[in-house]
N, C-alpha and C positions, 0 to 999 in steps of 0.2 A: 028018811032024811031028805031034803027039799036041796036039790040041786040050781045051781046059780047058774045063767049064761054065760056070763061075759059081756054082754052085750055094753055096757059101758065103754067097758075096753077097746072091743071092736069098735066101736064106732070113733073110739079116740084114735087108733091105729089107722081105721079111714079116714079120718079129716087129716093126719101129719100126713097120708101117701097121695093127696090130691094134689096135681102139678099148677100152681097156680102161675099164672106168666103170662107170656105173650110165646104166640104159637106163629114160629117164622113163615109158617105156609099163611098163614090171613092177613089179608088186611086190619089195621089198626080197628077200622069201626069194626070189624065182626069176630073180635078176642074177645074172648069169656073176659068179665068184668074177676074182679080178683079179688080173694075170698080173704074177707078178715080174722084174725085169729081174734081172740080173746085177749090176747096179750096188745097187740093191736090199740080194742077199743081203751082198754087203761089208758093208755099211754096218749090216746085221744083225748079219757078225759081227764085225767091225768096233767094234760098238757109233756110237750120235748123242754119245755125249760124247768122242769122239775131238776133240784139239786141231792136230792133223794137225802139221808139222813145219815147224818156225821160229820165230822168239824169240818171238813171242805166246805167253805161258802165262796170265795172267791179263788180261780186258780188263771193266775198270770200267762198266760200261752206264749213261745216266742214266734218272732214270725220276722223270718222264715224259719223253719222248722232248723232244729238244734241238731248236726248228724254225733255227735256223742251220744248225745241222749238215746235218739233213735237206735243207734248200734247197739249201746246198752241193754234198750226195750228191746230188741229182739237175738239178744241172748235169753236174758227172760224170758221172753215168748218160747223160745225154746229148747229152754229146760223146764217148766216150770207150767205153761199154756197150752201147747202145741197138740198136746194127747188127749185135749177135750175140745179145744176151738180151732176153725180151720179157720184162713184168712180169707174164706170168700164167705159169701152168706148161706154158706152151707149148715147145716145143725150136727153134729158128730154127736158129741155127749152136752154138750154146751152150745149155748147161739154162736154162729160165725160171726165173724170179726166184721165182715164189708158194711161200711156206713156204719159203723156204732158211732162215728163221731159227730155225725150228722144227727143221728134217732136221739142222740142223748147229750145232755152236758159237758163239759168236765168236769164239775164240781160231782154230778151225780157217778160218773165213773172212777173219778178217785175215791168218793164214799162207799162205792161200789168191792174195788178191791182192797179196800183195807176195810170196812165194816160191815162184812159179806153179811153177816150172825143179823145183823141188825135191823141192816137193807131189809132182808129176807122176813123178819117179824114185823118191819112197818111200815116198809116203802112197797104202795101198789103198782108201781111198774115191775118193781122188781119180784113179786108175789105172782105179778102175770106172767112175765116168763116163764117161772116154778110150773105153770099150767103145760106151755109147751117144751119145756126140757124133761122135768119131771125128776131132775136131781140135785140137790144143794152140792151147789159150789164151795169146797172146802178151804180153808182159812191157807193162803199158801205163805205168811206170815213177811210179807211186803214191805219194805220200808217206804217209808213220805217219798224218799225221794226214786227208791226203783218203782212205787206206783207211778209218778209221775213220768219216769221214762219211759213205759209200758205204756203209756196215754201216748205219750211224741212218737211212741211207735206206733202205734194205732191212728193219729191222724197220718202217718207217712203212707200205711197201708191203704186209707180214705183219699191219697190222692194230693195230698196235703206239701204245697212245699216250703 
């Protein structure tokens, strides 16, 4: 019987444990240049103004940020997010929260959590992530309007006032 290495794996396991950043001991010019994922180039080519796929085309934002909504959103976050996404750009089970409002739309992140199934079959940003999370996000059955609070909370956490 013809035994397998692994070796894909391994090497998938090396590229998520390499520390890509800036290394407080150096100087700016002499930090290792910082490594692209895969997910990355998509979304380069891709383009950040992708609305990804589902009836969100246009999503009205307030501004200043709404504090109901926000409170809201992060109840949700916290029943509901919390045990897969951390709110920094850390990876747990799912990508971290910091800057998704910047990386992404809002149209593409409310198509996002209400049309996970869909996103996931036909939107290539969302297919690239799949490459570094390596789990589908399951249907957490969201309404229009707690997706949209869940967004006010996520730009709150971006910094957003």
């Amino acid at each position: 019987m013809k035994r397998t290495t692994g070796i894909p794996l391994l090497a998938l396991v090396v590229l998520l444990g390499i520390h890509c950043g800036n290394n407080p001991g150096q100087p700016v010019s002499q930090q290792a240049p910082a490594v692209r994922t895969k997910a990355d180039t998509v979304v380069m080519l891709a383009g950040n103004n992708s609305k990804g796929v589902g009836r969100f085309s246009h999503i009205a934002l307030t501004h200043p940020l709404d504090p109901k909504m926000v409170e809201s959103g992060q109840r949700i976050y916290q029943s509901k997010c919390f045990a897969c996404h951390l709110l920094s750009g850390e990876i747990l089970v799912g990508p971290g929260w910091k800057d998704v409002t910047h990386r992404r739309t809002p149209e593409w992140i409310m198509n996002w959590i209400t049309n996970t199934k869909v996103m996931l079959d036909k939107d290539q940003a969302a297919q690239a992530d799949m490459v570094v999370c390596l789990i589908r996000m399951p249907n957490q059955d969201l309404t229009d309007e707690e997706a949209r609070e869940v967004l006010e909370f996520m730009r709150k956490n971006d910094g957003e006032q």
